[in-house]
C-alpha positions in Angstrom: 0.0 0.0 0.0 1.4 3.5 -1.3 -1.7 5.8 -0.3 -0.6 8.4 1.9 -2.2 8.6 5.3 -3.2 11.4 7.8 -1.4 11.7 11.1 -2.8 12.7 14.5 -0.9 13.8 17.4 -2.7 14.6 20.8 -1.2 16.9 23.6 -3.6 16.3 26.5 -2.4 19.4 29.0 -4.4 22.2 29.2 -4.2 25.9 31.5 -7.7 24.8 33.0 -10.1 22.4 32.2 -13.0 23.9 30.3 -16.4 22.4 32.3 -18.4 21.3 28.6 -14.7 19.3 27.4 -15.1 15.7 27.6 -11.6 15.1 25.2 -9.2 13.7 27.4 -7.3 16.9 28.9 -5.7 17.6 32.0 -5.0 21.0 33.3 -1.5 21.0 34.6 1.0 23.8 36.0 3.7 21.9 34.3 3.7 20.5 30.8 6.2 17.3 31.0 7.2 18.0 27.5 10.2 16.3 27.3 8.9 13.3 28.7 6.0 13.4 26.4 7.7 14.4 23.3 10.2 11.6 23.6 7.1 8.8 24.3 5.5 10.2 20.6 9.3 10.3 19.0 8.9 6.5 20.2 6.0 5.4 19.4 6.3 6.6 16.1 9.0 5.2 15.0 7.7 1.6 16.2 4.4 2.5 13.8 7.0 3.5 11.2 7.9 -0.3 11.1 4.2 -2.2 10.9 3.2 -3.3 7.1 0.3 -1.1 7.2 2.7 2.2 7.2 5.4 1.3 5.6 6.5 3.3 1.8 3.7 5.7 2.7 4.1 9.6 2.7 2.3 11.9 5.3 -0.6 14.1 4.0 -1.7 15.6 6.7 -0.8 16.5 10.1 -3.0 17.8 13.0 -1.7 18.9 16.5 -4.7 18.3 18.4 -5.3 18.6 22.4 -5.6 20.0 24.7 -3.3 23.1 24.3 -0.9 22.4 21.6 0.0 25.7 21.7 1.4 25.6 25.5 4.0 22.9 23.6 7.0 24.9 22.5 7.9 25.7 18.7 10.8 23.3 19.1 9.3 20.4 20.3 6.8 20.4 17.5 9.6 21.4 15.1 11.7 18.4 16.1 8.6 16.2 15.9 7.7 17.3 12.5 11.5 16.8 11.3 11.3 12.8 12.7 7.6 12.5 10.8 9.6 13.6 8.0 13.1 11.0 8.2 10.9 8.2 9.0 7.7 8.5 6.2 8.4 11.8 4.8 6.1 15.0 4.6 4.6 15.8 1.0 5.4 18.6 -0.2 1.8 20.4 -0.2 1.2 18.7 2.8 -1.6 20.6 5.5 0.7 20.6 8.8 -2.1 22.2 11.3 -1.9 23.1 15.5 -5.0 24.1 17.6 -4.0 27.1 19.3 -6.3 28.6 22.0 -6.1 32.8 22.6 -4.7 33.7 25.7 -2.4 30.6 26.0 0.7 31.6 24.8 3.9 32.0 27.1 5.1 35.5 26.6 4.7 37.3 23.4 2.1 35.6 21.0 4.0 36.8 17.8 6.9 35.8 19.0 5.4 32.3 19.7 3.2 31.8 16.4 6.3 33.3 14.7 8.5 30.0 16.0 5.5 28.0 15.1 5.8 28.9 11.5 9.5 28.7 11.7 8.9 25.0 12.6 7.1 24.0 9.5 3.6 24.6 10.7 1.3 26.2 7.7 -2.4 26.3 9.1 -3.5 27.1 12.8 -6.7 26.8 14.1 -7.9 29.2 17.0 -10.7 28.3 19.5 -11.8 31.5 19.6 -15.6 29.7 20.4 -17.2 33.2 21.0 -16.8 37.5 21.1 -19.0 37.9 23.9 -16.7 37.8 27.3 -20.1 36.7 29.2 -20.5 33.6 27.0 -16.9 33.0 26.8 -17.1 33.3 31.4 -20.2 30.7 31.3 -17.8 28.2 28.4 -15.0 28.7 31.6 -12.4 30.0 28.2 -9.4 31.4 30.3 -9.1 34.3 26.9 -11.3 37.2 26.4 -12.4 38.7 22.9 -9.5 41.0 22.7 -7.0 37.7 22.9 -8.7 36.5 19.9 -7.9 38.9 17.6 -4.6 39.5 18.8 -4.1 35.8 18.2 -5.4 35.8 14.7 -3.3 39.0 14.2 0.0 37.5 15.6 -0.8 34.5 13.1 -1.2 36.8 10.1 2.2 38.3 11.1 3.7 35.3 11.2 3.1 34.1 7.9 0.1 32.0 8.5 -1.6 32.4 5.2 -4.5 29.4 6.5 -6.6 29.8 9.3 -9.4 28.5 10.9 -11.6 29.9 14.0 -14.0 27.7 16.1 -17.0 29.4 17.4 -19.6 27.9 19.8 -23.3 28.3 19.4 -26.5 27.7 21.9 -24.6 28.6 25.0 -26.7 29.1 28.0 -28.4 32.7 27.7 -27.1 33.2 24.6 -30.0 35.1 22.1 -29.8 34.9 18.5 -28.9 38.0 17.7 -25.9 37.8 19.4 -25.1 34.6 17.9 -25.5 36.4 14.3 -22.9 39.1 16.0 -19.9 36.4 16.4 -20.5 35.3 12.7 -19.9 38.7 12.0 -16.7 39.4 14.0 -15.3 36.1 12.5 -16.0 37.1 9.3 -14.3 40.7 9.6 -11.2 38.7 10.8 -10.8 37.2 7.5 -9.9 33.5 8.1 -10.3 30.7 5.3 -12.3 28.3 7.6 -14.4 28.3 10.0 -16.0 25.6 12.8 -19.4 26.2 14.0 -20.5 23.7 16.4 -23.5 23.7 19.0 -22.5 23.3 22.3 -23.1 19.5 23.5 -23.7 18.4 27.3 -21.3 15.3 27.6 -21.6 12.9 30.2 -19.8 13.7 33.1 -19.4 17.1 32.4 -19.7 19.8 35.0 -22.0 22.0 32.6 -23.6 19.0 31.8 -23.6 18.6 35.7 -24.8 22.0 36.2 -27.8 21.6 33.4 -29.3 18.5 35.9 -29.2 20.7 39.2 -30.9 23.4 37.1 -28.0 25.8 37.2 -28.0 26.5 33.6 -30.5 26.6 31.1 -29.9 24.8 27.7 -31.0 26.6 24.1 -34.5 25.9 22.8 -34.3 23.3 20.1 -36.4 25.3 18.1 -33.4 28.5 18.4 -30.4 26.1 18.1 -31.8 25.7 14.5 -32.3 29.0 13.5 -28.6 30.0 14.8 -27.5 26.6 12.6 -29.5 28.4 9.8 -27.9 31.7 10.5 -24.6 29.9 10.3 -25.3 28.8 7.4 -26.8 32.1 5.9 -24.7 34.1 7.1 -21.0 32.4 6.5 -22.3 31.5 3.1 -23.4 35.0 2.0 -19.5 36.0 2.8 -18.3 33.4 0.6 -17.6 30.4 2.4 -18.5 27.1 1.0 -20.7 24.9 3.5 -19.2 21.6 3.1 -19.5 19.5 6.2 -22.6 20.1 8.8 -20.3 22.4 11.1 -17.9 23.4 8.8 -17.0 26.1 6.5 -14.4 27.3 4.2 -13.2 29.7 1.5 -12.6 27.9 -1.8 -10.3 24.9 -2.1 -9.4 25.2 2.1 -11.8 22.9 3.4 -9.6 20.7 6.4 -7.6 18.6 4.3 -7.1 16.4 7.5 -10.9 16.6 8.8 -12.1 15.4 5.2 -9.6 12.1 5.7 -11.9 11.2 8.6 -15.2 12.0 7.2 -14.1 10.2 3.6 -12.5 7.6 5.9 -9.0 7.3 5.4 -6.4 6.0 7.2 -4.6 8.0 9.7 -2.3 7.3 12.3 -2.8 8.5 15.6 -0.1 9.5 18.8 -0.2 9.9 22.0 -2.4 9.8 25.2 -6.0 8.6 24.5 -5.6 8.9 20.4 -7.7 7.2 18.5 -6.3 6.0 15.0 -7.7 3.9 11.7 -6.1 1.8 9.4 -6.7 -0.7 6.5 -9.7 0.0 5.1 -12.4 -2.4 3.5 -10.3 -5.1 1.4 -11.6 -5.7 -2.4 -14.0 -8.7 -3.2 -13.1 -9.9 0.6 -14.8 -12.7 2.2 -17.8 -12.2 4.9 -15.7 -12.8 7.7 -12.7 -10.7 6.4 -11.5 -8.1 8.5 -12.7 -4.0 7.0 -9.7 -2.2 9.1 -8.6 -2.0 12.3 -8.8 1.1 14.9 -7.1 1.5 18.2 -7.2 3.7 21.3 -4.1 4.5 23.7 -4.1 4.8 26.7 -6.0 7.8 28.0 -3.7 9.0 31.6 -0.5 10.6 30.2 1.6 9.1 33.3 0.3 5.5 31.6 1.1 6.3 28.3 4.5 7.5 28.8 5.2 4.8 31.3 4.6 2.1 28.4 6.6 -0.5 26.8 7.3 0.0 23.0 4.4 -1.2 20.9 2.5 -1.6 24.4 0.6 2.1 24.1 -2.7 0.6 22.6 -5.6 0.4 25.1 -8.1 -1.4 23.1 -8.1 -2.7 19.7 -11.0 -4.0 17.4 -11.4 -5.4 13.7 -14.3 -4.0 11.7 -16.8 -6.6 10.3 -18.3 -5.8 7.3 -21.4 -4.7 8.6 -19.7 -2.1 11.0 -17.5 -1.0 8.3 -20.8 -0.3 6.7 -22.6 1.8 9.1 -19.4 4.0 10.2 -18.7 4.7 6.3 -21.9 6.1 6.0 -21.7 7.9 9.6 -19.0 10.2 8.7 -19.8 9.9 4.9 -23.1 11.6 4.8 -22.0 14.8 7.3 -20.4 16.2 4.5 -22.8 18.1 2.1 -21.3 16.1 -1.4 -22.3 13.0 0.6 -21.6 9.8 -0.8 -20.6 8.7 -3.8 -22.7 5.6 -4.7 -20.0 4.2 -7.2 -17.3 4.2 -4.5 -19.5 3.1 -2.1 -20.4 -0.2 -4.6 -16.9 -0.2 -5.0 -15.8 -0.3 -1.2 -18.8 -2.4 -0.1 -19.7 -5.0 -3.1 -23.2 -3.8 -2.6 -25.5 -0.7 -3.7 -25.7 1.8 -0.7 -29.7 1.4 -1.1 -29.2 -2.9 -0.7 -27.0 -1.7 2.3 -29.2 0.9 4.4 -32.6 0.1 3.3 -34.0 3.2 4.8 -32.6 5.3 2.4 -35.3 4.9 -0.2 -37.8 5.9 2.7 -36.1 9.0 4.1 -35.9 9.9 0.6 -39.6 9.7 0.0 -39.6 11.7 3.1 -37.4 15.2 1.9 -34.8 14.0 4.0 -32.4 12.4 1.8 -31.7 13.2 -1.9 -30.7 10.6 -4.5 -28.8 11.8 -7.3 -27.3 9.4 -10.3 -23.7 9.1 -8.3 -24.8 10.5 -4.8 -26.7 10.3 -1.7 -26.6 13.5 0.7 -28.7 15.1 2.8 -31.2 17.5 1.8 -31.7 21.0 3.0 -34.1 19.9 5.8 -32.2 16.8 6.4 -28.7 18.6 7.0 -30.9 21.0 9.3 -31.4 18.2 11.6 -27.7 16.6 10.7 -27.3 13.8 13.0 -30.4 12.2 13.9 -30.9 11.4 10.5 -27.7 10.0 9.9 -27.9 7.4 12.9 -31.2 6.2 11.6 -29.6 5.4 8.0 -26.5 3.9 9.2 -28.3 2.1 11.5 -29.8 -0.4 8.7 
């Protein structure tokens, strides 16, 4: 296999714990960076020498966390320089850190400037909202003013790609001000954005808070019209709506999010990362095994404190069947869908023979059929999820 593959590395430290996160973060006073960096610098070499990497290239890499940003520019530098000796880096390859405002040590140009330096070429800034009463409620650590400083301290550093997160349905928070953060992110110019609606996780403290009646979640009924106002708005300024939360400017669409939702194989590192790899085989047999996915270990201390080749957690083979319904899971959130003839393809069956309820949420508006695609239709994107569980769930 010569395909090249996405790579995720995941830096689990954070300045404080926001109280909606459920990824696996821990808010330290000190990073162990050295400590850490040297586990991934090992664990990626072992991964360099399995079958299933070897002779491939790297597409794609995405710092995740956590804080990547609290990591310093040479640590990532060094780790990017090792991706390179041991698969090597493509050329156009999208090389992207999440960077929160108000995290950086010292001088945030000076920082984002090293982080360029390194080899990084897109950053993506959780600037979640511009209201500093919302941003208090989401527990963010940076105010409005951090935000654009941070996206100005990118921009002066050469970052020509950038992406902003926002946050939408926060507790108390109307419409209108909802439309207001589109507008501030669209006058700071970046090429994508993320707009999510805030989710109540298990285990959560907001979610913690909603059940003692603390907080009061958003109305289903205004949740959709700031999804619609997301769309509306973000589109009018010439973004392209290509996946139900995301946007972008022509041709910079997340090169690394679209290997997940077109479900490629990507490697992951480090504490609690979850990576995929093998895909469906051709013409396999019923019992053949449709790739294989992993989780590390989620505590840092028992991740770092592993035995080469001993950072998996878990580990499962996909059936057929399973292959199946998580193709079409992360297939249909984007707004192209799914090609039919890839999916015959992949699959050895028509996507209608496979999820039978496609014809029906067809007949009802939710789905549309085209000659080479099934995607959502306007009122099925509106409600996004729930319809795509129902399809992928046969």
């Amino acid at each position: 296999m010569t395909d090249p593959f996405s790579l995720y590395v995941h830096l689990p430290y954070c300045v404080r714990r926001c109280p909606y996160c459920d990824f696996n973060t821990y808010a330290v006073e000190r990073v162990p960076e050295a400590r850490y960096v040297e586990t991934l610098e090992r664990e990626v070499t072992f991964a360099a020498a399995q079958p299933q990497w070897q002779g491939r290239r790297i597409s794609t890499v995405f710092f995740g966390g956590g804080t990547p940003s609290l990591f310093s520019p040479a640590s990532l530098g060094s780790l990017l320089e090792t991706f390179d000796r041991l698969f090597g880096i493509e050329f156009d390859a999208e090389l992207t850190m999440e960077a929160n405002p108000g995290s950086f040590e010292g001088s945030a140009a000076e920082r984002l400037l090293g982080f360029r330096r390194a080899g990084l070429n897109r950053i993506s800034i959780g600037a979640q909202t511009f209201d500093q009463q919302h941003l208090t409620t989401l527990g963010r650590i940076h105010s409005p003013h951090d935000t654009v400083a941070a996206v100005d301290a990118a921009r002066a550093a050469g970052f020509d790609n950038l992406s902003c997160d926002l946050i939408a349905a926060i507790p108390g928070q109307t419409l209108q001000e909802w439309r207001d953060d589109l507008e501030r992110v669209v006058a700071l110019g970046p090429e994508h954005v993320s707009a999510y609606s805030l989710t109540y996780e298990e285990g959560t403290p907001l979610t913690g808070m909603k059940k003692a009646g603390l907080i009061q979640p958003a109305e289903e009924d205004l949740e959709l019209e700031m999804f619609r106002a997301a769309h509306l708005n973000l589109t009018a300024a010439g973004f392209e709506h290509y996946e139900i939360s995301n946007f972008a400017r022509p041709g910079r669409a997340s090169r690394h999010n679209l290997a997940y939702w077109t479900w490629r194989d990507y490697l992951a590192l480090g504490a609690g990362a979850h990576g995929f790899a093998g895909g469906p085989p051709h013409q396999a047999s019923p019992g053949a095994c449709w790739g294989r996915r992993y989780a590390n270990h989620r505590l840092p201390e028992t991740y770092m404190s592993a035995k080469d080749g001993a950072w998996h957690a878990t580990e499962e083979s996909l059936t057929r069947e399973m292959a199946i319904a998580e193709y079409l899971l992360v297939g249909l959130r984007l707004l192209e869908g799914i090609s039919r003839s890839r999916f015959a393809a992949l699959f050895g069956v028509s996507i209608e023979a496979a999820a039978p309820r496609v014809t029906e949420l067809e007949s009802s508006g939710l789905l549309v059929v085209e000659e080479d695609r099934v995607r959502l239709s306007e009122h099925g994107l509106e409600l996004g999820d729930a319809v795509i569980v129902r399809i992928a769930a046969g």
